[in-house]
N, C-alpha and C positions, 0 to 999 in steps of 0.2 A: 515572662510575658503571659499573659491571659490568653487559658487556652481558644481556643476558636471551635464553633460547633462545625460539622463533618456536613462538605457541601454536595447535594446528589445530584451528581451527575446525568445530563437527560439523555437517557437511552435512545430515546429517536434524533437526538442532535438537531434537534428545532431551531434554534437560535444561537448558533456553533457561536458568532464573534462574541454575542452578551457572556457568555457565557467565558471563554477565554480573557476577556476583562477582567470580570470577577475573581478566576484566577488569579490572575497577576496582583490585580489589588490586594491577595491575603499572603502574598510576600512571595519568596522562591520556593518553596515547599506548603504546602495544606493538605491535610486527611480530607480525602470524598469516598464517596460510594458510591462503587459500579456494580451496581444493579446489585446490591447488595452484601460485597465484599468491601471492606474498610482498605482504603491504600493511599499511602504519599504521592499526589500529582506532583513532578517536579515542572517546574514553569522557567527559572532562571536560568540561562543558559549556559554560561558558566559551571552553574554547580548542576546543571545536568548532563553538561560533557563529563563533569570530572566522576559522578557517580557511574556513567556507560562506559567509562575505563577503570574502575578501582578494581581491585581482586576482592572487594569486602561487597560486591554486589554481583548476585546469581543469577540466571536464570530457568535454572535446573529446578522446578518446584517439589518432585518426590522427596528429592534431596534437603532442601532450604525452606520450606514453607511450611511452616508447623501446622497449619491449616489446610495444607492440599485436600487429605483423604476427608473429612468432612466436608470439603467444600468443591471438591469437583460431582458428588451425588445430585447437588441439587441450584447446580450456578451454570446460567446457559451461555457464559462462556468458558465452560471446563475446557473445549476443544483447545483455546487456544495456551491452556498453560498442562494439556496434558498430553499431546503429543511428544513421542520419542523422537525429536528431530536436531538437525543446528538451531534451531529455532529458541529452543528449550534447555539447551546445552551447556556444558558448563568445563569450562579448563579442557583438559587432555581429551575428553569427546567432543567437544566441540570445535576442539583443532584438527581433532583426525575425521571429520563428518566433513568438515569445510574442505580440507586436503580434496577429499571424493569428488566433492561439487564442482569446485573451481573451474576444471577444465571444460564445464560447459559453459562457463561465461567469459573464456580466453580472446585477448582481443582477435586474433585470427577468427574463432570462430564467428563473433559478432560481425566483422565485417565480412565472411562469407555469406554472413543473414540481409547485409544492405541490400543486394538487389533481388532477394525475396520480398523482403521488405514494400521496396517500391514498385514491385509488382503488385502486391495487394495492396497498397493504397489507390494503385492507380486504376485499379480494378473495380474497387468498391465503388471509387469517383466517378467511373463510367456507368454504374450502375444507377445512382444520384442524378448523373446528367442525362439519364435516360427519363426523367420524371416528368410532368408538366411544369414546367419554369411558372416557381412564384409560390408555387404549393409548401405548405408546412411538411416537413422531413425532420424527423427524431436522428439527430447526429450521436445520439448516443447509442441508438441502437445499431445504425446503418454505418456508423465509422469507428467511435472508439471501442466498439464490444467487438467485432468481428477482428479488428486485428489483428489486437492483442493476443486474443483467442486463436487466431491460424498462426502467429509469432511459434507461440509456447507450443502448441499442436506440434507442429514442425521440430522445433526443439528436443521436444518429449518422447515424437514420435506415437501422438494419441490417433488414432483413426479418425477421421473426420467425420463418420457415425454417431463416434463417442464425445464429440464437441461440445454440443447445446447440452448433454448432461453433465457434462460437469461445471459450463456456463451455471446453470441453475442450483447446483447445489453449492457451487464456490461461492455466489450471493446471498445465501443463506448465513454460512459462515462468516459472514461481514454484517448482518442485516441482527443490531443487538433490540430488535423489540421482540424477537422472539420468547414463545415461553420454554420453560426447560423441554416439555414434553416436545416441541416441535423442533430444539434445535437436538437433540437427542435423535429424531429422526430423521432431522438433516445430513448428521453426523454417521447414522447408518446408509443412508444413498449414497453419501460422498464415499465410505471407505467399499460400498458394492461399486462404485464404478473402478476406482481404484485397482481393487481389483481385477476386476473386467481388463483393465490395460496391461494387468501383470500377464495376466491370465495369455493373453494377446500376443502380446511383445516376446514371452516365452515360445508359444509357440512359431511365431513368424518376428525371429529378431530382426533388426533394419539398423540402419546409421541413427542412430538419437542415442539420448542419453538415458531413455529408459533399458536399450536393450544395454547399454553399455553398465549400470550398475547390477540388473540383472546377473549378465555374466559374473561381473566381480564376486556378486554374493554368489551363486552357482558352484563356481570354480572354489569357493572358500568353506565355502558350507557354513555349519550352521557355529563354527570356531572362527569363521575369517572378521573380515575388519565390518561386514553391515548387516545387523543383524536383520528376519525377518521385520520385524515390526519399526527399526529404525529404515528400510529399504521403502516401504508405505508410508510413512510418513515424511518420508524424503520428497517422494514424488507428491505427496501432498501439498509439501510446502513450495515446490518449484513450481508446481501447475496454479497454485491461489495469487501466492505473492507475484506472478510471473503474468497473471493477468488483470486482476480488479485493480493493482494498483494504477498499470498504464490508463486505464479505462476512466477514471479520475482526471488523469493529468491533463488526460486529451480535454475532455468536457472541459474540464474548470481552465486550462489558458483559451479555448473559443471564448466561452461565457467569461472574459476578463477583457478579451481583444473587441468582441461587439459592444462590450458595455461600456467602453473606454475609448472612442474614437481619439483621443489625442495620442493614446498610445502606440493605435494599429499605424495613424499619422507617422510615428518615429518608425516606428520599421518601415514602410512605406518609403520615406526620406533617407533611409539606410544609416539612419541614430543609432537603432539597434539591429539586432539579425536576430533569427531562429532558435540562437544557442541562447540569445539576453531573456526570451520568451519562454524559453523550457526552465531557465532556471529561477527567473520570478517567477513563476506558477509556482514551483517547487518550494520555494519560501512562502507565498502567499497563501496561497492554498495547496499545502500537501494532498496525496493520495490519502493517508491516516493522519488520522488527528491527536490520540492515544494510542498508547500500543500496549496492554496487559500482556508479563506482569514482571517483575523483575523483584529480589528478596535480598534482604540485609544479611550478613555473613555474622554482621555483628551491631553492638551500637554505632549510629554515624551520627555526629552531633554536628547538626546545622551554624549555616553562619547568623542566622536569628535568634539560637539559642535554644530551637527543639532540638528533637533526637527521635531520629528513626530508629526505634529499636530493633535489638537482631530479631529476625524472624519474619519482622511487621514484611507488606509487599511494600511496591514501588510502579508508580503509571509512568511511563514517559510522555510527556504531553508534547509531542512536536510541533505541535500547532502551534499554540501557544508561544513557545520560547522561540521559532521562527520571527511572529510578531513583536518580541520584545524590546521596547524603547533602548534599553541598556544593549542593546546589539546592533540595533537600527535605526536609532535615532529618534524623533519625532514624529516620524514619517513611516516608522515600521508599517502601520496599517494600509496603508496607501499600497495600491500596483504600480509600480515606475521603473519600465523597462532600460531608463538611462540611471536607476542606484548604482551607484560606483560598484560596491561590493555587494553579491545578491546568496553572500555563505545562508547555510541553512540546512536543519539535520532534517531533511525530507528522507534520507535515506539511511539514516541513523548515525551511528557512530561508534566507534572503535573496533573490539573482534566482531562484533554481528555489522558491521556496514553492509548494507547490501550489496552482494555480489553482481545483481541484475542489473543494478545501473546502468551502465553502458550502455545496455539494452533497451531499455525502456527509456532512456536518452534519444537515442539512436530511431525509435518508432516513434515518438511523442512527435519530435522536428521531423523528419519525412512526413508525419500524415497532416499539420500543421501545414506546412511551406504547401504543399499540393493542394491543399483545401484552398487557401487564401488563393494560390497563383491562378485556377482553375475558375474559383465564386471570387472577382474580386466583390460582388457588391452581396455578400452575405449579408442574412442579418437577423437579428431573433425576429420568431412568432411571435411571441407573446411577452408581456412586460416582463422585466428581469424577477422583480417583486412575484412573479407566479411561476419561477422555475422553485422546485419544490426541493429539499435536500432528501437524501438518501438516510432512511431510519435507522439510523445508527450513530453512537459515540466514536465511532472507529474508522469507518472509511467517510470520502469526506467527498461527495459529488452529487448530483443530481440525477432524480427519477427518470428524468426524460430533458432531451437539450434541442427544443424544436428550433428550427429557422426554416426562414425561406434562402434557397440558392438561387442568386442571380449574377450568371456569365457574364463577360467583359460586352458581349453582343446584347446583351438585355437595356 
């Protein structure tokens, strides 16, 4: 087949759907460039489940990426394929990293968080209904940032001092217009706060799971199963992914529900529930849109007749293959909270599935159900066409998510 020229991916994710078409149009696989690194978007869903299961694909880049050491100097997303984490991980580290994790996202534990949970929702909500009725209120800052953010706090056991810093620097690291120089300095505040909580949690442990890996590594030294620098980047990646992602889901199923009165109708009429809501958001609009970076073990020869060859990277486009016709029909692009089946790798797939799930499940429907049942007569400020996306190829939500709230008495 005729090769195809390498399509550049826009960094600020201007026009996320045009963009995801074009994809799909250049088949199950195409070479693009994120921000400068050449990699296989996989789009097809099929052959992107089967490469997020094969052993012949890494995610370990020191190890698998012949390109790593020149290309994390000067690519400002090195952070996310240079971290020592499960993130990054590969076979036997990456089992015994998840081993560590798990027991923070045990169903017990989650459901001990349900009625933390609906305390801060309900909390926030009272703070909202403290406002002038009718006024524009940013729900992104005033619902989905805050309580994600006191979620993983809690979790983590971050001081609530230490909150809005790490709020600010975990938006950095999702935010790809940066240039190298500034995401380089993002990546130095994020690992000073980081530290800051080590620092913390050492000296005054608590119930979380920050004091709890501490100990392990303490008790282990610098021989036991985590090392320093994989223990930081651990709590790196539970505090990031454990909150920007929720923070998306929220925003984009509002901005789906007010945009779509036939929709919010079916839930309303009891067609659908909370669960049908959380999970077409999660197909339609993911938290990530790509996710860098993932490397070939060896050659993988396409069902079109390219070949990823060994070494080359690998994008998972979740977005994309969410939407794809060959999995949902006709109608994939559409929000339609009565689709029979609403599967979709919003949370990946195979050894890296996200562990958080449940969780970020679990916050998404309580802050949801309490928004609608409290405003039934919400409704955006301003045209949907001026809520603004969030500058990035990677996380996938809005700058700001204005509406006015109006109570059942309004």
């Amino acid at each position: 087949m005729t090769e195809q020229s390498i399509l550049v991916l826009d960094p600020a994710g201007t026009d996320r759907h045009a963009e995801y078409r074009t994809l799909r149009e250049r088949g199950p696989a195409t070479r693009v460039d994120v921000l400068g690194v050449t990699a296989w978007s996989i789009t097809e869903p099929a052959l992107l489940k089967e490469l997020l299961t094969s052993s012949q694909v890494s995610k370990d880049a020191r190890a698998h990426w012949p390109a790593f050491a020149e290309t994390v100097a000067t690519w400002p997303l090195a952070l996310w394929v240079a971290v020592n984490n499960m993130f990054t991980a590969y076979g036997g580290d990456h089992r015994r990293l998840r081993r560590m994790i798990a027991p923070a996202f045990s169903a017990r534990r989650i459901q001990d968080l349900r009625v933390s949970i609906e305390k801060v929702v309900s909390e926030l909500l009272d703070g909202l209904e403290a406002q002038p009725s009718g006024e524009p209120v940013d729900l992104r800052t005033h619902l989905a940032y805050p309580l994600p953010i006191a979620v993983i706090g809690r979790l983590m056991g971050v001081p609530d001092d230490q909150l809005d810093g790490f709020r600010a620097v975990v938006d950095g690291v999702f935010d790809t217009t940066l240039t190298v120089e500034q995401a380089t300095a993002n990546t130095a505040g994020l690992y000073k706060a980081l530290d800051q909580l080590i620092d913390s949690k050492r000296a005054r442990p608590g119930d979380d799971m920050t004091s709890l890996l501490l100990a392990t590594r303490d008790e282990e030294g610098d021989g036991g199963s985590l090392t320093a620098e994989e223990l930081r980047d651990t709590l790196l990646l539970m505090i990031s992914a454990g909150y920007d992602t929720t923070v998306n889901v929220i925003d984009q199923a509002i901005t789906a529900l007010l945009t779509r009165p036939e929709q919010l109708a079916h839930l309303r009429a009891g067609r659908a529930d909370w669960n049908d809501v959380v999970e077409e958001t999660l197909r339609h609009e993911p938290a990530v849109k790509h996710v860098p970076l993932r490397y070939a073990l060896s050659d993988i020869p396409l069902p079109d007749g390219q070949t990823i060859a060994e070494g080359e990277a690998i994008l998972a486009s979740y977005a994309v293959a969410n939407r794809h016709p060959d999995w949902h029909g006709a109608t994939a692009d559409d929000f339609d909270l009565t689709r029979p089946a609403k599967d979709h790798l919003a949370f990946g797939h195979g050894v890296h599935f996200c562990l958080g799930a449940p969780l970020a499940r679990l916050e998404i429907a309580t802050a949801l159900q309490q928004l609608f049942d409290r405003f039934p007569g919400i409704e955006l400020a301003v045209p949907a066409a001026d809520l603004l996306p969030l500058p990035s190829l990677i996380s996938n939500g809005h700058q700001a998510l204005p509406v006015r709230l109006r109570p059942a008495t309004d």
